[in-house]
N, C-alpha and C positions, 0 to 999 in steps of 0.2 A: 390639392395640397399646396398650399403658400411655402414657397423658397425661403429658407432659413436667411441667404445672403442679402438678398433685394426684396423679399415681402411681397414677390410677384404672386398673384393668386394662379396661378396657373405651371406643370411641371409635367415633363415625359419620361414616362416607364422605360427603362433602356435595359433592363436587366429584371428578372423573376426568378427568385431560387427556394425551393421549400426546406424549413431549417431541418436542423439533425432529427428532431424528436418526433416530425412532420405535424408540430400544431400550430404553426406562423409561417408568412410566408416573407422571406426578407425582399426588396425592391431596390432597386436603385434606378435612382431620378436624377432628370436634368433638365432645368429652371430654363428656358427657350429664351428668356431676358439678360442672363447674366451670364449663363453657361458655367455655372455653378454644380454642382454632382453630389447629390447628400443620399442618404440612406433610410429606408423608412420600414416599418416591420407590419406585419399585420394580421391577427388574432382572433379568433370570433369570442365574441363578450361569452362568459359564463359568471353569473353572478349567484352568491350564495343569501339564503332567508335565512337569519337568525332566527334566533328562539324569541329574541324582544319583536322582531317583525324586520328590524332596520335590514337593507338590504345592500350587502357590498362587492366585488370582487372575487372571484377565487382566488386563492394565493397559494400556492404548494407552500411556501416557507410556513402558511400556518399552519398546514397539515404536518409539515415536519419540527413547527417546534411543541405540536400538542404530542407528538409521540416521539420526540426526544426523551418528553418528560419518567413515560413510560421504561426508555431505554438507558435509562441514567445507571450505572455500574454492569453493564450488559455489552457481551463483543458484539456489539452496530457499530457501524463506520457510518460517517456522515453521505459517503457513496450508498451506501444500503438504504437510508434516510432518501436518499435523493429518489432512489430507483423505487424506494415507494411512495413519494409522494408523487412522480410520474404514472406509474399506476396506478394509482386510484384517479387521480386526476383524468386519464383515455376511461376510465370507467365509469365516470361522475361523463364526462363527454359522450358516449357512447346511446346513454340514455334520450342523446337530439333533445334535451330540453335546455334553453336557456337561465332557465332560474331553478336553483335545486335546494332545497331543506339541508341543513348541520346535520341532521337527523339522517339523512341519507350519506349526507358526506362517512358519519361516522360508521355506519354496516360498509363502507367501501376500503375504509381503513381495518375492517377487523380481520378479512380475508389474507392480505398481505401480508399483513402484521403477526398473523399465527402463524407464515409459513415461513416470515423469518425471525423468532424469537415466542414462545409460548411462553415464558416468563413476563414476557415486556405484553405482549397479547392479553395476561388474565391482570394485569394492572391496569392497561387503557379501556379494558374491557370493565372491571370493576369501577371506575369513572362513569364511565359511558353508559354502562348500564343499570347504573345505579344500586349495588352491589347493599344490600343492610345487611347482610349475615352472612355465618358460615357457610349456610345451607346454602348460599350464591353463590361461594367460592368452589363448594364440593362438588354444586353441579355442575360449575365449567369443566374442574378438573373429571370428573365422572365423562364429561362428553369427550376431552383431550384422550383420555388415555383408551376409552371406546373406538377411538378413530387409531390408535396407536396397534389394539389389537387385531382391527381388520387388516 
């Protein structure tokens, strides 16, 4: 890790703390040349496969601004947004693979997302699953209110 201050290529770990959510782990460094003390974070990659093939990042903020969209005139708080893009995200994690399909991101989003809003649930759902008729809407709700009466 090259020193922000002096460009030293070299710097000592003086501190190790794992963040609140436990998926980074914060560091604090000190540059042995300048005695400089900077701050470094560190994440293990998860990268997502699009549908085109191109291959980027994961990002919670995507995950929560494709089911904002769903949540639009709906009591979701942007905390609730958060705490599900955090879950699916340990769950998209969980799986130990590095590179994950949209395709999977999106069955990781339908779980959450039923259990806090079933309105907002059969719209990302109707998206996602490519919804062409009634008879796709009937049978979500047929399976919602199925699980309502056990």
């Amino acid at each position: 890790m090259h020193c922000p201050f002096c460009r030293h290529s070299d710097s000592r770990v003086i501190d190790s703390r794992t963040s609140d959510d436990g998926l980074s782990i914060r560091r604090r460094r000190q540059c042995p040349e300048c005695g400089g003390r900077f701050t470094t974070s560190e994440t293990a990659s998860l990268n997502v496969i699009k549908r085109s093939g191109v291959i980027e990042p994961f990002s919670r903020e995507k995950v929560m601004s494709g089911v904002r969209k769903a949540c639009q005139g709906r009591p979701v708080t942007e905390a609730d947004l958060a705490m599900l893009a955090q879950t699916v995200e340990e769950s998209v994690r969980q799986t130990g693979a590095s590179q994950i399909d949209t395709n999977e991101i999106g069955l990781a989003i339908l779980g959450p997302l039923r259990e806090l809003d079933e309105i907002a649930y059969l719209r990302f759902a109707s998206v996602y699953q490519a919804f062409d008729s009634l008879e796709d809407f009937e049978t979500a709700i047929g399976k919602l209110r199925a699980d309502h009466a056990r």
